[in-house]
Backbone bond lengths (Angstrom), bond angles and torsions (degrees), N, CA, C in turn:
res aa  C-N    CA-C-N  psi(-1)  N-CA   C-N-CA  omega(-1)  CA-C   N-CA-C  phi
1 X - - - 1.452 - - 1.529 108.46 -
2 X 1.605 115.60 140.31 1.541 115.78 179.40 1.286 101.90 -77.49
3 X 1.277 114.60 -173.62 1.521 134.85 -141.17 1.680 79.68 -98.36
4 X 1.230 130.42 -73.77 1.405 149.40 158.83 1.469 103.77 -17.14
5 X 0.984 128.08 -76.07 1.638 125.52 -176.35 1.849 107.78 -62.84
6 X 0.799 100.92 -51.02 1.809 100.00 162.12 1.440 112.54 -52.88
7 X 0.987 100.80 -39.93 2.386 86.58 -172.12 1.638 74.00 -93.19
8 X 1.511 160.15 -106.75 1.098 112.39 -175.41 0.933 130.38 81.71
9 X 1.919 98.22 -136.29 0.943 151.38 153.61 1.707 120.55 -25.40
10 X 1.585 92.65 -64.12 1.378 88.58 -178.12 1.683 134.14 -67.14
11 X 1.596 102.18 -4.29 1.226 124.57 -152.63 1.825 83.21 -100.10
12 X 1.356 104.58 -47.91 1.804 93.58 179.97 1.520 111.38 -80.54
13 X 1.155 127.91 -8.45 1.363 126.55 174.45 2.285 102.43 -68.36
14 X 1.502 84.04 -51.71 1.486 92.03 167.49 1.597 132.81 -28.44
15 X 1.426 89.25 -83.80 1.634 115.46 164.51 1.643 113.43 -44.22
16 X 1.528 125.87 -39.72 1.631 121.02 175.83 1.623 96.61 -75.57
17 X 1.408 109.82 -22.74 1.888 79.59 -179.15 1.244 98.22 -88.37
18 X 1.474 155.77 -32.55 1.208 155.24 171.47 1.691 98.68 -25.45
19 X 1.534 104.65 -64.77 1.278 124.51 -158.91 1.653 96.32 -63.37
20 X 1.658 121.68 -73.47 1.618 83.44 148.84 1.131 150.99 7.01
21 X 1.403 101.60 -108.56 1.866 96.87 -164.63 1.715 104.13 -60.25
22 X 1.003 122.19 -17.92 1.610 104.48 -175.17 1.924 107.75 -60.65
23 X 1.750 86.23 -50.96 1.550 111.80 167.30 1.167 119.93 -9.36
24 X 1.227 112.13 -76.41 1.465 138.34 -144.33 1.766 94.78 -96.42
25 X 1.101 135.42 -59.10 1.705 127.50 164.45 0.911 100.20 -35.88
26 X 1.688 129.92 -75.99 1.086 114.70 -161.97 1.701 122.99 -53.74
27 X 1.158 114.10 -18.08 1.429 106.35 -168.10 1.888 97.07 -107.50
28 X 1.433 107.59 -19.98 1.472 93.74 168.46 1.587 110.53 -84.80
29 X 1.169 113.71 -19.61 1.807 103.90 -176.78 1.624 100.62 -81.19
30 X 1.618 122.06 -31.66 1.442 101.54 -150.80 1.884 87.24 -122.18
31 X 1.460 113.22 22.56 1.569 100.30 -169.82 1.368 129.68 47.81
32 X 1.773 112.59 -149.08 1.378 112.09 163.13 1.733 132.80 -54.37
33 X 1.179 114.40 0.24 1.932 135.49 -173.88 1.862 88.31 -84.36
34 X 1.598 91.22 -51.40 1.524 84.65 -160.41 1.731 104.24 -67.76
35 X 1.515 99.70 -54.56 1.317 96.46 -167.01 1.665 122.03 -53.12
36 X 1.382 112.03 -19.22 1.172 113.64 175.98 1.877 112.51 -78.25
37 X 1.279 118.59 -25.61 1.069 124.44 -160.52 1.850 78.83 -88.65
38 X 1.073 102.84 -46.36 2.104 90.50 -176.76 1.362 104.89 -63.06
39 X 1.143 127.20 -51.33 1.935 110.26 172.95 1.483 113.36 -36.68
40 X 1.975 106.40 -53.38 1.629 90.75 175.99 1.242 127.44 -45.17
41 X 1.681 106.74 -63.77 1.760 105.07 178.16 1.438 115.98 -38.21
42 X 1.637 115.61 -53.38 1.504 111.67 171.36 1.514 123.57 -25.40
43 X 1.532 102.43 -70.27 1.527 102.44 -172.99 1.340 115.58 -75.49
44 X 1.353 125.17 -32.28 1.847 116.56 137.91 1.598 125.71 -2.32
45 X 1.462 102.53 -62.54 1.346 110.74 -136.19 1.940 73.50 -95.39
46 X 1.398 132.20 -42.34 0.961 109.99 -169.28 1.638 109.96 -89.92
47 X 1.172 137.15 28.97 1.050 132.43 -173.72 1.422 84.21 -114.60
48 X 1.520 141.02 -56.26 1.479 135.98 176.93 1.434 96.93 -39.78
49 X 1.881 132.45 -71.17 1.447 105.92 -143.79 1.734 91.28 -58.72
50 X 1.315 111.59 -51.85 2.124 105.67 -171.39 1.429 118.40 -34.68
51 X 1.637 110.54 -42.97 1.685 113.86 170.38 1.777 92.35 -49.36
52 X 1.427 104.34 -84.79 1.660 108.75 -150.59 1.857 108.09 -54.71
53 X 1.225 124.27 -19.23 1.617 124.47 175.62 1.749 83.10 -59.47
54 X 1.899 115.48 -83.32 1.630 114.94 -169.10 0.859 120.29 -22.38
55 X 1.689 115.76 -34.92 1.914 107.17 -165.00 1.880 104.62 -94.23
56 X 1.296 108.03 -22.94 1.448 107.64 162.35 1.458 123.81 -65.88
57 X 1.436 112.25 -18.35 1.472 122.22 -160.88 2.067 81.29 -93.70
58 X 1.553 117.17 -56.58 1.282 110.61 -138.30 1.939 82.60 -78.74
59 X 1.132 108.06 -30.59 1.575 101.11 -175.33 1.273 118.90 -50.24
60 X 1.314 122.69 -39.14 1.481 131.61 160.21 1.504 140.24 -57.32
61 X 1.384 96.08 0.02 1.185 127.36 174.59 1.926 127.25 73.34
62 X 1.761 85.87 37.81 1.346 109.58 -166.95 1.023 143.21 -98.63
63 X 1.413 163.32 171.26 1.537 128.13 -173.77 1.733 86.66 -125.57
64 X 1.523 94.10 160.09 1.553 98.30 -172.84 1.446 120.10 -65.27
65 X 1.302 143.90 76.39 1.386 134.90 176.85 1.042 119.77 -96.25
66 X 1.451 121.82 170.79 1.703 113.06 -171.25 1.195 92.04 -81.30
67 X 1.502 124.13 -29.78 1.878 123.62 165.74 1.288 113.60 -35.93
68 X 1.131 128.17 -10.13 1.601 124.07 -151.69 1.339 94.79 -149.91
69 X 1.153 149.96 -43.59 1.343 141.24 142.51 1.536 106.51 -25.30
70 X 1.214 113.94 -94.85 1.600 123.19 167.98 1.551 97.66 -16.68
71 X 1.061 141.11 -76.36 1.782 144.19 -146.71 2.073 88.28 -71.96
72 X 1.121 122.55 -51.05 1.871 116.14 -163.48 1.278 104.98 -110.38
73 X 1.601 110.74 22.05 2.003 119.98 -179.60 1.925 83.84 -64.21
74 X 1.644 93.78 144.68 1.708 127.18 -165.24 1.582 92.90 -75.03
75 X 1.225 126.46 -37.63 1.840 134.98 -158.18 1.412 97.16 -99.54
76 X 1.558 104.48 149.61 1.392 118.50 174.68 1.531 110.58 -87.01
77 X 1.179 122.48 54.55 1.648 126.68 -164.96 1.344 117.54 -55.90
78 X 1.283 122.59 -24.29 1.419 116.94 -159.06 1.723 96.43 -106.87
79 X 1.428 117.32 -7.67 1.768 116.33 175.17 1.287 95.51 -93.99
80 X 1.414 149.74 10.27 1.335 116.49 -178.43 2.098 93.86 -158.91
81 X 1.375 103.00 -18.55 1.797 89.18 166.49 1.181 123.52 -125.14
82 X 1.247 131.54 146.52 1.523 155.90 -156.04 1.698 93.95 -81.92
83 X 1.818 98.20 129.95 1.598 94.58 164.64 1.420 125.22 164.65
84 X 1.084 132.96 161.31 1.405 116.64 171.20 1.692 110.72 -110.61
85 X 1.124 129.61 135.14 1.474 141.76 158.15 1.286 120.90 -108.96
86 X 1.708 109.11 145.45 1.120 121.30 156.35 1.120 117.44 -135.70
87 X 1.426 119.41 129.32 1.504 120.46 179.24 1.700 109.00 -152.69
88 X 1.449 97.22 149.64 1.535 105.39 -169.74 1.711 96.12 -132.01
89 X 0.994 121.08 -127.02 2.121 144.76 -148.79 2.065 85.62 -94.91
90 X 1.359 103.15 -48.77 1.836 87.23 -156.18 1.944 89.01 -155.00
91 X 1.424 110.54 33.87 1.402 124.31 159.76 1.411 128.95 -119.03
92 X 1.137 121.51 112.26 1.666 106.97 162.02 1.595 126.92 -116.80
93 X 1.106 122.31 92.68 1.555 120.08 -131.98 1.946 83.23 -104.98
94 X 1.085 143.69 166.18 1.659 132.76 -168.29 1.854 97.88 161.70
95 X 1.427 99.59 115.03 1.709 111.09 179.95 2.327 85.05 -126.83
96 X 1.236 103.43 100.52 1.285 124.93 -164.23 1.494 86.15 -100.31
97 X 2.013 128.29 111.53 0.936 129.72 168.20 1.734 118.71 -108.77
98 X 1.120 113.95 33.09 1.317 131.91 -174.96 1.496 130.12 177.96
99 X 1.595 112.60 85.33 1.670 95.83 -170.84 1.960 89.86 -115.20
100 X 1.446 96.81 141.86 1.575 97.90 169.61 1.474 127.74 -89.31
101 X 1.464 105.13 33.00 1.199 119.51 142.14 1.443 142.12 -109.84
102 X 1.072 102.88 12.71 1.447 109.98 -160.47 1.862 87.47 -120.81
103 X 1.376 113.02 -34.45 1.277 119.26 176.62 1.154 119.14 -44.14
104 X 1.273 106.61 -55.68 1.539 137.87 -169.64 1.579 89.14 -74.56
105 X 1.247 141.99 -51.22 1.355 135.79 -157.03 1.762 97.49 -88.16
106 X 1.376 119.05 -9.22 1.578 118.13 175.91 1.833 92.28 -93.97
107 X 1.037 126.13 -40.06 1.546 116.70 -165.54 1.359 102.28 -51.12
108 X 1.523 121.26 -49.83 1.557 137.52 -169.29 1.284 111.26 -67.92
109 X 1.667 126.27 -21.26 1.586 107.89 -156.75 1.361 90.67 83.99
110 X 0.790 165.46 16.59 1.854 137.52 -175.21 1.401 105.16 -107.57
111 X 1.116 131.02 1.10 1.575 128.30 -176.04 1.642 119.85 -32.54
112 X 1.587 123.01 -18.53 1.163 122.23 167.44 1.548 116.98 -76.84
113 X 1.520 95.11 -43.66 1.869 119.85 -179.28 2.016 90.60 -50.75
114 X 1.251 121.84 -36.70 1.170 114.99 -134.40 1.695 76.72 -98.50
115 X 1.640 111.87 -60.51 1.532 101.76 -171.04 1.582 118.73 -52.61
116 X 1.714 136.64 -3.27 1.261 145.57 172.76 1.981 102.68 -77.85
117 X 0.904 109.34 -44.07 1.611 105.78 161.91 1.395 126.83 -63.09
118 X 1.561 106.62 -30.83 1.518 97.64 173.69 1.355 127.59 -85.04
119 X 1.713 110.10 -2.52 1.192 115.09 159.12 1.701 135.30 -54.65
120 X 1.876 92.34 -15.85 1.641 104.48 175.92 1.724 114.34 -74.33
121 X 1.177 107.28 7.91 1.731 110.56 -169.09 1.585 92.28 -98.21
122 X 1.424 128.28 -50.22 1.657 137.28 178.26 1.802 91.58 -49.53
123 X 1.065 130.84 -37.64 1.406 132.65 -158.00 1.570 114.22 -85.32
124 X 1.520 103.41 -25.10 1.385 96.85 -165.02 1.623 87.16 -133.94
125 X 1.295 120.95 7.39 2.166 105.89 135.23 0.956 114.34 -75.74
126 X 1.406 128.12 -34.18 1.779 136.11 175.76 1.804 109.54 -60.60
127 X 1.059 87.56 -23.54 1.820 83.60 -164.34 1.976 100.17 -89.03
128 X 1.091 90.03 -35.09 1.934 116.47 -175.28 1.733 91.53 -53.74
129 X 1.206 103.04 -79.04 1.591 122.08 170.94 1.152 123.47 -133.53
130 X 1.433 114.03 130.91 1.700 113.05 -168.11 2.029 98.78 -88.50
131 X 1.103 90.13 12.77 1.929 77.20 170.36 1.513 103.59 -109.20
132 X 1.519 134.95 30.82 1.093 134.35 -171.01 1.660 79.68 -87.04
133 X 1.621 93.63 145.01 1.581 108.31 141.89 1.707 110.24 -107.54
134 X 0.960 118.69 167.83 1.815 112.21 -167.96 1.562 85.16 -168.19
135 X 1.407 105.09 114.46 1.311 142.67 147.52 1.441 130.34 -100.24
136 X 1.691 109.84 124.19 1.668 98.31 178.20 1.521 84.29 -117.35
137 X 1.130 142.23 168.75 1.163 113.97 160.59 2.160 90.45 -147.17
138 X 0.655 106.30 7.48 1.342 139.94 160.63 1.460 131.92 -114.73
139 X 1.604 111.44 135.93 1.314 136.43 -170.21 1.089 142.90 -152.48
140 X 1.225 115.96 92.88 1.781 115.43 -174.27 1.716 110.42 -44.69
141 X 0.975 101.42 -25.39 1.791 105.24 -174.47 1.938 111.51 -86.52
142 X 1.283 94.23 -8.82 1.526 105.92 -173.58 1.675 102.11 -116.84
143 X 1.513 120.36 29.54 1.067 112.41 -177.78 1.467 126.43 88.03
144 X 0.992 106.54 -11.72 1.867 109.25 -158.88 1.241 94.14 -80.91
145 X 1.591 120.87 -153.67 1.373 137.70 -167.40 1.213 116.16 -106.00
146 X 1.646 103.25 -36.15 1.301 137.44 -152.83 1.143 125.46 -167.03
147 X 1.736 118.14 133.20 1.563 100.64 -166.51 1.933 78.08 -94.12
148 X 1.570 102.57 154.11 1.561 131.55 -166.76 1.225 110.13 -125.27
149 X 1.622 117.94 78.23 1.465 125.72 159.55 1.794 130.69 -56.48
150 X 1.450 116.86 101.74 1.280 111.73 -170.31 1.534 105.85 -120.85
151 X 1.564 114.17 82.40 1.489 118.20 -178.50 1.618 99.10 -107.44
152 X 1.532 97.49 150.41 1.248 111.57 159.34 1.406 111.90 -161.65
153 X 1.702 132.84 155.57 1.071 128.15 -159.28 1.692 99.00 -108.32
154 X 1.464 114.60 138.89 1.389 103.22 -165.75 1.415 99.53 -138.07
């Protein structure tokens, strides 16, 4: 691994345990109050990066495509997770065999803690463009092989 994909890496391994322990207090101190109130922040937090990607995309004088999502996406995805993509005009096709968050959320047991964060990805294709459909239907956190991104804009 390069020097670059390691700091990375290590920086999102970081941030999922952050996301953790905040996680898990909150939902052991405040129960179902909390956990519901952490989905809000979730889809919060991913509806801001989808706002601020759109306004980088439309400032450029661009129209929202998953081409263009993909090209001004907020995360350094390709230095620190495993995968193949394809995406064109109104596709985002993604079989993701390594994310270092989900790692970090399997080391702990937290795989539920962990699938409530990935609800911020549904939030911020919606926010990008509200004609996204967004399918995962696959999940490293749900057992699978691979989490299985099947967007397209319709």
């Amino acid at each position: 691994m390069n020097e670059e994909k390691s700091s990375v890496q290590k920086m999102a391994e970081i941030m999922a345990l952050l996301f953790y322990h905040i996680s898990k207090e909150v939902i052991d101190t405040f129960g179902d109050e909390g956990e519901r109130v952490l989905r809000k922040a979730i889809e919060n937090f991913g509806s801001e990066r989808g706002e601020n990607i759109r306004k980088e995309v439309l400032s450029r004088g661009l129209p929202p495509t998953m081409e263009n999502l993909s090209k001004y996406y907020d995360m350094p995805l390709k230095e620190a997770w495993k995968g193949t993509s394809k995406v064109d005009e109104v596709t985002y096709y993604s079989e993701v065999s390594f994310c270092p968050f989900a790692k970090v959320w399997k080391e702990k047991g937290a795989e539920e803690i962990g699938l409530i964060y990935c609800e911020q990805d549904i939030a911020l294709m919606k926010a990008y463009n509200p004609n996204i459909n967004f399918k995962r239907p696959k999940n490293v956190l749900k057992g699978d092989e691979i989490c299985l991104f099947d967007v397209k804009v319709e």
